[in-house]
N, C-alpha and C positions, 0 to 999 in steps of 0.2 A: 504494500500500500504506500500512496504519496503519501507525503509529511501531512498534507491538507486535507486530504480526508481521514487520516489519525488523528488530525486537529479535530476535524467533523467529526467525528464518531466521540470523541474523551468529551468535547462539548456539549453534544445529544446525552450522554450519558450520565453525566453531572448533570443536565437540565431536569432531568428524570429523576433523577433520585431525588435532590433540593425539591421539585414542585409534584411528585407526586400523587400528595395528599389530595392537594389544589386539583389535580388534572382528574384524579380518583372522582372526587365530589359533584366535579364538573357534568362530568360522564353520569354519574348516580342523579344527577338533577333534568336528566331526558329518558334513562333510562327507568328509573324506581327499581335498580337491581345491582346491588354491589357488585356478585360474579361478575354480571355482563357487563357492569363499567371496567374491571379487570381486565377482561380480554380487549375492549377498546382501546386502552390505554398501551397492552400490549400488542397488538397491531398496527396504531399510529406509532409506536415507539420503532418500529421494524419495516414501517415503511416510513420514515421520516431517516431514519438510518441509511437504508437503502436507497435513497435520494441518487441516483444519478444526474443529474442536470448539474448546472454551475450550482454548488451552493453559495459561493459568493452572493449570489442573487437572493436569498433569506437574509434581509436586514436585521432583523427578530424573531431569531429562533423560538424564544419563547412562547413568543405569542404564534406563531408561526405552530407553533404541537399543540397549545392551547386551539385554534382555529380547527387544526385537525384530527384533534378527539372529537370535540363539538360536533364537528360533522359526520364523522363516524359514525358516533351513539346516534344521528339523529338517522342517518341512513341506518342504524341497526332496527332503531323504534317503527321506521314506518315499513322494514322489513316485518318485521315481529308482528306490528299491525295486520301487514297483509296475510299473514302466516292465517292468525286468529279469525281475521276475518274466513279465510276461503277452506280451514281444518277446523275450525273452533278451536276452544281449548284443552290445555293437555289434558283436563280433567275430566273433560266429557268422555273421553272415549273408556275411563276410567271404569263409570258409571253404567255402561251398556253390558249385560251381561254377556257371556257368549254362550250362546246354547249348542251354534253350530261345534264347535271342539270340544264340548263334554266327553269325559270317557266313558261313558255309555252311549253317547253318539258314536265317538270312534270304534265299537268295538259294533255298535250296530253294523256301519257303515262298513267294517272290514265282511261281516257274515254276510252281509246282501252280495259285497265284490265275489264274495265264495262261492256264493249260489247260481250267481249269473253267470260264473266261468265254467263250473259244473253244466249249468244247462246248456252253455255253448258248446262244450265238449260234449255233448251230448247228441248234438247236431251232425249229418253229413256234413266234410268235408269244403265241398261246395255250397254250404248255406254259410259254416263257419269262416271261408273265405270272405263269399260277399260281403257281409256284418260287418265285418272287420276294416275291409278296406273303406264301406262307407260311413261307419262310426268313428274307427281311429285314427285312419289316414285320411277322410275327407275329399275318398273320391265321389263324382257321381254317378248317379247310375250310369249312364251313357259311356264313362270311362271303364266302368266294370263289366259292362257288357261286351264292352270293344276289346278287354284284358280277356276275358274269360270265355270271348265267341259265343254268349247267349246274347239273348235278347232283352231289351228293356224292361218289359211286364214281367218276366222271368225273375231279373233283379230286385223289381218290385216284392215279388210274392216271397222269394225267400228273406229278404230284408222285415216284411212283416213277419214271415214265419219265427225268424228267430228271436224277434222282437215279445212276440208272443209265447215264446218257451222263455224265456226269462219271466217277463210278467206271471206266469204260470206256475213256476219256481218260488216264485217270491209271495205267491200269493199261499201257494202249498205251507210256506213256513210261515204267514200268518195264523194260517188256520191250526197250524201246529203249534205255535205259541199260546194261542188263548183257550186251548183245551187242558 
């Protein structure tokens, strides 16, 4: 490093530590959050350091880090703002139960995956094909018909077919459960 930006840097860093408190307060008086004045304070410290331009051209460094915490917090607030505004708050989501991840959900959820695998393998070959490639590869019929040299309607029926041995599978294990 030049002599003059070790000058800049010992100068930044003594302005920091001497004003601090001042800069801390500064920040806490946009934000309403110690932390977040913290990390402001450590941001403009790191980018007021890393200043590439003349620093010559900073007549008042001081007021100069003063000007750019300020701004800072005040860009962090109307971040924060928009955060709340377009997420709510952190609290809210707090508040919402989750019923979809209960583990009796998940374990429901794994015994249907079992039953419907079961009733696919259950299926010819070629029904087990179609299903597959229009449920989980997100072909269309058209494509499947063109892969597998049948025909459209063909498509159709075994796509319902197997549609219908799962639903029938699952339906078997309702009736199973409530007896």
């Amino acid at each position: 490093m030049t002599k003059s930006v070790d000058n800049w840097v010992l100068q930044m860093d003594t302005l920091l530590i001497a004003n601090r408190a001042q800069l801390r307060r500064a920040a806490y008086k946009i934000l309403s959050d110690w932390d977040r004045a913290d990390d402001v304070i450590q941001d403009a410290y790191l980018k007021i350091r890393d200043y590439s331009s003349n620093k010559s051209e900073i007549r008042q460094p001081l007021a100069y880090l003063f000007q750019m915490v300020r701004n800072m917090a005040i860009d962090q607030y109307r971040r924060i703002a928009l955060e709340m505004e377009l997420f709510g708050g952190d609290k809210a989501g707090l508040l919402v139960p989750d019923t979809v991840r209960t583990p009796e959900a998940c374990v429901m959820y794994a015994q249907h995956l079992e039953l419907v695998v079961t009733a696919l393998n259950k299926l010819p070959e070629r029904t087990q094909r179609v299903f597959e490639r229009y449920r989980i590869d997100g072909y269309t019929h058209r494509m499947i018909a063109e892969e597998l040299n049948i025909s459209v309607s063909l498509v159709n029926i075994l796509i319902h077919e197997a549609i219908r041995q799962c639903r029938k599978s699952l339906s078997n294990r309702s009736v199973h459960d409530t007896h």
